[in-house]
C-alpha positions as CSV (number, residue, x, y, z in Angstrom):
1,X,-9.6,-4.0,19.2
2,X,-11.0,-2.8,22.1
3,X,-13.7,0.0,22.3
4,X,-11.8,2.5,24.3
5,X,-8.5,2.4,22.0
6,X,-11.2,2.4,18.8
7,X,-12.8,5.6,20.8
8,X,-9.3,7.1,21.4
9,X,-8.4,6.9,17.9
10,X,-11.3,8.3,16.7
11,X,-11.2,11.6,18.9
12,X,-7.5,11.8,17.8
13,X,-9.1,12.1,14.4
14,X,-11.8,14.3,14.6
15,X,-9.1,16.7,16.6
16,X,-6.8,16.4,13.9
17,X,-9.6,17.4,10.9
18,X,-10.2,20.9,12.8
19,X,-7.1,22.1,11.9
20,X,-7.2,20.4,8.6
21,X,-6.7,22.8,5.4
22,X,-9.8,23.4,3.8
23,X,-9.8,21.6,0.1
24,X,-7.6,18.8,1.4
25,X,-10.6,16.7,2.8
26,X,-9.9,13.8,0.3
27,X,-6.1,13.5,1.5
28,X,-7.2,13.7,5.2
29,X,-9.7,10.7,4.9
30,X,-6.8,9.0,2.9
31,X,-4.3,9.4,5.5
32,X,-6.3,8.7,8.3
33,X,-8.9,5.7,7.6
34,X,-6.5,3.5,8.6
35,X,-6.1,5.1,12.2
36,X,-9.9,4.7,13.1
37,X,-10.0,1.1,12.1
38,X,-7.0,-0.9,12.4
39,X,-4.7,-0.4,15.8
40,X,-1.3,-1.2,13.5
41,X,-1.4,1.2,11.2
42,X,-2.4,3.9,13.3
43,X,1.0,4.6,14.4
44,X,2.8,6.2,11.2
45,X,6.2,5.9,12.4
46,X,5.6,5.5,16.2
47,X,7.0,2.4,17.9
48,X,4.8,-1.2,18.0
49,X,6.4,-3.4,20.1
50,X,6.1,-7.3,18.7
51,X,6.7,-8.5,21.6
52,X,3.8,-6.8,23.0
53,X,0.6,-8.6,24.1
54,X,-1.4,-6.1,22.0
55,X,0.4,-7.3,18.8
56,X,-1.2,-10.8,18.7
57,X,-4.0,-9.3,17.0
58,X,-1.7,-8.3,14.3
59,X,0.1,-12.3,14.6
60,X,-3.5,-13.8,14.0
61,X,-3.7,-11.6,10.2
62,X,-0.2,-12.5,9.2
63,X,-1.5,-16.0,9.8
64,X,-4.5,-15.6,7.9
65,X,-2.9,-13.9,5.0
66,X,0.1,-16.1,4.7
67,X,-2.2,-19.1,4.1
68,X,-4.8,-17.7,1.6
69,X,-1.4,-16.5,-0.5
70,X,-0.4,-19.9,-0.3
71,X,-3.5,-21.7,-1.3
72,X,-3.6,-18.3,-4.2
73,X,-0.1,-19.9,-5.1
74,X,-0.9,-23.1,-6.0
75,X,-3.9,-22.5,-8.2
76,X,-3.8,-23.3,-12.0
77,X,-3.5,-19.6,-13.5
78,X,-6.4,-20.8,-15.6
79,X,-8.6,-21.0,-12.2
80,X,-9.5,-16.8,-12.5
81,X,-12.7,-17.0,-10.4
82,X,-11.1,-19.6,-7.9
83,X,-8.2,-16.9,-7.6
84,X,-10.6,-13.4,-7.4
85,X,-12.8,-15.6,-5.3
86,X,-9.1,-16.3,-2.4
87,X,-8.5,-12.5,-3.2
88,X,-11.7,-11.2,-2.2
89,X,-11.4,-13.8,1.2
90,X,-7.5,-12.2,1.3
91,X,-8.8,-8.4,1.0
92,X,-11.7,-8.8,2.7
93,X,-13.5,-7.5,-0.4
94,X,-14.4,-8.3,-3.8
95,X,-12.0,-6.7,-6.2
96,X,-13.4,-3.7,-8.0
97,X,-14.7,-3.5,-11.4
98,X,-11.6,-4.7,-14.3
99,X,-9.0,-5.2,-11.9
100,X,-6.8,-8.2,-11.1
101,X,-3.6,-9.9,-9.7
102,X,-1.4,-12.2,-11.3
103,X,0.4,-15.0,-8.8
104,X,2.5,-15.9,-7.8
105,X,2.4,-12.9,-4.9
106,X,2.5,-12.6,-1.1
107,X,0.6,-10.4,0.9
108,X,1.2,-10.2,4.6
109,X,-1.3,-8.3,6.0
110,X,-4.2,-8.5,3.1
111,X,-7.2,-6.4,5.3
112,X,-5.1,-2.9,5.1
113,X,-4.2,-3.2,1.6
114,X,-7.2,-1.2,-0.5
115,X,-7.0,-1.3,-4.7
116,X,-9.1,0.7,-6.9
117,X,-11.1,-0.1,-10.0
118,X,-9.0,-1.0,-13.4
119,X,-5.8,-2.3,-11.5
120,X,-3.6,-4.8,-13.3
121,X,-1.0,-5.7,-10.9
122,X,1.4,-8.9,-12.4
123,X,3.4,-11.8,-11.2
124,X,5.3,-12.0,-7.8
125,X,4.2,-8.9,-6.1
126,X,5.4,-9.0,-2.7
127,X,3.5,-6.3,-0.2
128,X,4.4,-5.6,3.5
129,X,1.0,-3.7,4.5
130,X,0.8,-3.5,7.7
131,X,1.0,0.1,7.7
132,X,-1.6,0.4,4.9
133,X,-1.7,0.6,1.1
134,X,-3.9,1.9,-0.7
135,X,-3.6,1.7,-4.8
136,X,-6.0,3.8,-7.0
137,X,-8.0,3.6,-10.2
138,X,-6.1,2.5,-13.2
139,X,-2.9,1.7,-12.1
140,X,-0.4,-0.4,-13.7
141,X,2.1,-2.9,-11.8
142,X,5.3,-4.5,-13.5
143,X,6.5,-8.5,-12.5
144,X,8.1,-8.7,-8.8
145,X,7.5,-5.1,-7.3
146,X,7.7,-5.0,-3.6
147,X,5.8,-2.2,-1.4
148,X,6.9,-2.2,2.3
149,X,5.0,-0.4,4.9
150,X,7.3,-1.3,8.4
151,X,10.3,-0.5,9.1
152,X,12.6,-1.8,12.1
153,X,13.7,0.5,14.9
154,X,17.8,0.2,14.9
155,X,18.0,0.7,18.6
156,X,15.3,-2.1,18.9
157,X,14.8,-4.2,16.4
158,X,11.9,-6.0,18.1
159,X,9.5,-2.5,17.7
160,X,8.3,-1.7,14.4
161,X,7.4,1.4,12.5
162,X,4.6,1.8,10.1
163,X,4.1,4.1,7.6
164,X,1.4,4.4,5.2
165,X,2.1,4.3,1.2
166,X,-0.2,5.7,-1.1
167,X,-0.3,4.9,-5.2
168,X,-2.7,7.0,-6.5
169,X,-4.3,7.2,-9.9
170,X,-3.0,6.2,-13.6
171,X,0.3,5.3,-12.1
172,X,2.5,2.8,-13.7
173,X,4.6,1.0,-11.9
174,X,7.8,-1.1,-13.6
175,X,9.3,-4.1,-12.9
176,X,11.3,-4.7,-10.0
177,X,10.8,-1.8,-8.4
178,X,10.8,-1.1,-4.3
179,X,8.4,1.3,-2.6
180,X,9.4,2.1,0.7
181,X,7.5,2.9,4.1
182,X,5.3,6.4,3.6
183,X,5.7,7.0,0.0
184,X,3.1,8.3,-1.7
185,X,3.2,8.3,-5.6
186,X,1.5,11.2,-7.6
187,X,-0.9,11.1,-10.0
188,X,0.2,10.2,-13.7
189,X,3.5,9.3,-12.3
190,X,5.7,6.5,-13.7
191,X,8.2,5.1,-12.0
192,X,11.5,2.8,-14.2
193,X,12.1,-0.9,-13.5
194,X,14.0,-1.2,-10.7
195,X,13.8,2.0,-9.0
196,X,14.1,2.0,-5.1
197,X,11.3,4.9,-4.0
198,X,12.2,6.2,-0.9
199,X,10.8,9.6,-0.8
200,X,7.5,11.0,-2.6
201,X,7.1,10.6,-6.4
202,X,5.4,14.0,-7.4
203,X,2.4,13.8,-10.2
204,X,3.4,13.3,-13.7
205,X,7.0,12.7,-13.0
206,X,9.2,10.2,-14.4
207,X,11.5,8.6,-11.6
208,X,14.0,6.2,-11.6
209,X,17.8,5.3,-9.7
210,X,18.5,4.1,-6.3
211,X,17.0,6.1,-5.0
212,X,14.9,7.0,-7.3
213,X,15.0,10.4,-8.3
214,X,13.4,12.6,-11.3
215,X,14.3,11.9,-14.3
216,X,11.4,13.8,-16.5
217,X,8.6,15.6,-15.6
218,X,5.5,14.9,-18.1
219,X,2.8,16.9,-19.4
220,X,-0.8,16.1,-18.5
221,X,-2.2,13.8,-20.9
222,X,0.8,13.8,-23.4
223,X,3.1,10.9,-21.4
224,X,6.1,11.2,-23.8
225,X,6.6,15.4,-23.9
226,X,9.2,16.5,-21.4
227,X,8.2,20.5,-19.5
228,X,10.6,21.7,-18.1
């Protein structure tokens, strides 16, 4: 990344965060990390042309990640440091205090996905991040969930566009399920097996369908009472 894009980026940001809603600085810094660092999530739903020279940069990590979930794949699941040892190599950072991933999985672009502390995520997760994820503290993921962050243009199926999904805390996650490009799931919120989430999963919801829509709303801290 060059330094006048990384300079461009950042005075987009620090534009942006004068108009910014007072209270809402967490969310801000959530939606926006990724724009300062990384030049392929930045876009949130503008083009990125693949064919571009710009998006060899993005070629190289699809590379790297591809081949650290590979060698993650064919460890012993007995090998757990071996495995958090590839994941912190994959991430590009150690995984946070009682959190860890099952494989078989495949990550495609392991530097913009970001997991918080007491995450269990299981077998055959399948993440498209190139948009960014980012997962929060104690959240629960079911056997072969798949979150996808890009999206093809129909006109031009060559250009991508990327759209940031956010999980935040306490959420569980069943099996099978499909998060979609910009999603981002409320606290609390748990979502059924095999739900397709297209659109925003408010906090302490229960969703579920294709697409997934709300099927109970929860009170805080009692999971199985219905408010309506």
């Amino acid at each position: 990344m060059g330094m006048s894009s990384f300079f461009i980026r950042l005075c987009k940001v620090l534009y942006a965060f004068k108009n910014e809603p007072t209270g809402q600085v967490d969310d801000f810094i959530n939606r926006n990390l990724f724009v300062i660092i990384y030049p392929f999530s930045i876009n949130q739903g503008e083009p990125v042309d693949m064919m571009s020279e710009e998006y060899g940069e993005a070629i190289q990590e699809l590379n790297r990640s591809n081949e650290l979930s590979f060698r993650l794949n064919k460890l012993s699941p007995l090998e757990s440091y071996k495995r958090k040892e590839l994941l912190a190599e994959l991430l590009q950072e150690p995984l946070q205090e009682h959190t860890d991933i099952f494989t078989p999985l495949q990550i495609d672009f392991g530097r913009n996905l970001k997991i918080g502390k007491d995450v269990f995520i299981n077998h055959s997760l399948t993440v498209m991040a190139i948009g960014g994820i980012t997962i929060g503290n104690k959240v629960q993921i079911g056997p072969q969930v798949t979150i996808v962050t890009d999206n093809h243009d129909p006109d031009n199926r060559s250009v991508l566009r990327c759209k940031r999904v956010i999980i935040k805390d306490n959420v569980w996650i069943g099996a099978r399920v499909v998060i979609m490009p910009g999603v981002t799931v409320g606290e609390n919120a748990i979502i059924a097996g095999g739900a397709v989430v297209t659109k925003n999963v408010q906090a302490n919801s229960v969703v579920g369908g294709c697409p997934a829509k709300v099927l109970k709303i929860l009170l805080p801290g009692k999971g199985d009472e219905r408010h309506d």
